[in-house]
C-alpha positions, 0 to 999 in steps of 0.5 A: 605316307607318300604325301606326308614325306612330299611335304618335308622338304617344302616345309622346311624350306619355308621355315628355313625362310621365315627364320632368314636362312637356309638349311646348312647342306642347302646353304651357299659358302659364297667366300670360300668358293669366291676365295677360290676361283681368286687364288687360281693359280692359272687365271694369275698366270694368264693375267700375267702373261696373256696381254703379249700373246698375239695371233699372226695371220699370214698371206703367200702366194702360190703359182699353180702350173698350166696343165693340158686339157684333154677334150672330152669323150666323145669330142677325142675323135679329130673327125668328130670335132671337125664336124662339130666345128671344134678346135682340133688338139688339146686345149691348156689352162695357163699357169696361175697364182693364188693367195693361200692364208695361215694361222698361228700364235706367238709372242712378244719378247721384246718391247720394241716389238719382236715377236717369237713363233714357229718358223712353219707359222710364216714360212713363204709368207708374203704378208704378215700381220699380227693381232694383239689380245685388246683388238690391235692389227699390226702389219709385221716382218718377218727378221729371220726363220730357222727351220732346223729348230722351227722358230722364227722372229717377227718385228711389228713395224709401228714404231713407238715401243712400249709393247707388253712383253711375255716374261721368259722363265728358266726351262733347265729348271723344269721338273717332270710333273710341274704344272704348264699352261699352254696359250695361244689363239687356235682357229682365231680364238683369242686366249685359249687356255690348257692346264697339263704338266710336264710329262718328259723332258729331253724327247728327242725330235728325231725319234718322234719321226722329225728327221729334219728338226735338232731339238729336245723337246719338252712333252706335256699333256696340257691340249696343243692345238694346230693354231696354238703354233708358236704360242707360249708353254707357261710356269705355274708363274706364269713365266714362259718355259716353251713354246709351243710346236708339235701335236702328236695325236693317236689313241686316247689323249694327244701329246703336245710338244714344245721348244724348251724357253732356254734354247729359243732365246739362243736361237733368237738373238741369232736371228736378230743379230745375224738373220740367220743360225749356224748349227755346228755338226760333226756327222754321227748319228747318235744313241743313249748308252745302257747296260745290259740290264737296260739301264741308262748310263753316262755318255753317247754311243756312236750308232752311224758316222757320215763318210768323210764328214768330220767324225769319220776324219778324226777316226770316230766309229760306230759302237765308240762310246763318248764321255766328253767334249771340250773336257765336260762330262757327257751325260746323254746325246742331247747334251753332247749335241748342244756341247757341239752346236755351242763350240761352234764351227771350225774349231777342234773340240776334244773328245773322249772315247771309249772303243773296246775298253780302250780311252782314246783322245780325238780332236774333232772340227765341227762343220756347218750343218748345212755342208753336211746335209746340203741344200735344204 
């Protein structure tokens, strides 16, 4: 029986060949599949977006210091090297310089040539030069960096315009659960595509430890890689809503992290026009406010305020409760902090606080950031 049933297969087959087919379940569908993979949403995205993702190769010179050398045991003894004819005391290596080389991602938002990426990706860079996807190398500058919000523009300094640009989306119109593409060159590896959604909007710089950064971040599960830095977050558009900045790795899959598109704009034309950012601050720390049943409610709660800072003089204190700025609804604490940093410095920006069942009415003037926490 065992013979007979090995033959089933190989004689249907050649029937199946005589006949000029195949069995149905053996048959391919090569339409459909093809159908397929042409509709796929990602590779238009890609094909959309990936001509101006480029990679950004940088160069910096460090001095390493001169340090003393110690003669080896048993040369330590005076008497010793003197009988040897040794040098008597310490020799010294003298100070020196190296070259260290970084790699990262960015992309073009302009076609006279700015480029878009992470202020760590150039920072202390005495050369950069930057690799477009069709085997162009060209050297760039460096126009400006902002540490506070990690991001920094780069002019490519050949002339001529006429560079493929990354269209920018809407990131306030992200929903949690939408697809995101994640782009850009880890290890030099051209167009290195992940496939995720948005996982959270609004986290928070500050509680994933990065106590020296102002920024509500988009977290998605699609792979952000170290060289990934500064590359694009796309729409199932393929339109950019992030840029990519941050990986958070631990058990199980990584957390990737991203600038929201609509707050890098901002930063950047700053950046163009001025060279520089300035982050208005009024010196509190800051909390979402629940009940007691721990749900969210509207406003921020004051958690710390900075001594003789703006706050502390317009008389705010921890555990006051504020429900708007400038006469705008408060809605959580990120929201009060991009109210203050686009009010501006050195104006007075109306709050209302609740302390203790009491609404008061304060007038509080925003100061640079930088006077608060001093030199960075």
């Amino acid at each position: 029986m065992a013979a007979v049933r090995s033959q089933v297969l190989p004689l249907a087959l050649a029937t199946a060949l005589v006949c000029g087919g195949l069995p149905p379940l053996l048959a391919q569908t090569p339409a459909a599949s093809g159908s397929l993979s042409r509709q796929s949403f990602v590779a238009e995205a890609v094909r959309r977006t990936g001509p101006a993702v480029v990679t950004i190769d940088t160069e910096r010179t460090v001095v390493v210091p001169g340090r003393q050398v110690m003669p080896a045991f048993p040369f330590m003894d005076p008497l010793l090297r003197q009988f040897f004819g040794l040098p008597q005391g310490s020799g010294s290596i003298p100070p020196s310089q190296r070259t260290e080389r970084g790699l990262g991602s960015g992309f073009i938002i302009d076609p006279a040539g700015l480029v878009l990426t992470n202020a760590h990706v150039v920072a202390g860079s005495s050369r950069v030069t930057v690799g477009l996807s069709d085997g162009r190398r060209v050297e760039g500058t460096v126009v400006g960096a902002d540490p506070v919000t990690d991001l920094a523009v780069v002019r490519l300094t050949v002339g001529g315009g006429g560079w493929p640009v990354a269209p920018l989306g809407n990131s306030d119109a992200l929903q949690v659960g939408e697809w995101v593409i994640a782009v850009g060159n880890p290890f030099g590896l051209d167009q290195s595509v992940t496939l995720g959604i948005v996982s959270s909007l609004n986290r928070n710089a500050a509680k994933l430890g990065i106590t020296d950064k102002r920024l509500e971040l988009i977290q998605t599960d699609a792979a952000i890689n170290p060289g990934n830095s500064g590359g694009p977050l796309l729409d199932a558009d393929g339109a950019v809503v992030g840029i990519n900045t941050l990986v958070r790795s631990g058990p199980g899959a990584g957390l990737g992290f991203a600038i929201p598109i609509n707050r890098a704009r901002s930063i950047a034309q700053q950046l163009v026009s001025k060279g520089r950012v300035s982050h208005a601050m009024v010196g509190v720390g800051l909390d979402a406010v629940r009940n007691s049943s721990g749900a969210l409610q509207p406003g921020a709660i004051v958690r710390s305020v900075v001594p003789a800072g703006p706050a502390a003089q317009a008389g705010l204190k921890p555990g006051d409760v504020i429900t708007a700025a400038g006469g705008q609804a408060v809605r959580d604490p990120a929201q009060l902090t991009q109210l203050v940093e686009s009010h501006g410095v050195g104006r007075a920006l109306a709050l209302t606080v609740q302390r203790q069942g009491q609404t008061l009415q304060l007038q509080v003037t925003p100061v640079e950031l930088s006077s608060l926490m001093g030199p960075r």
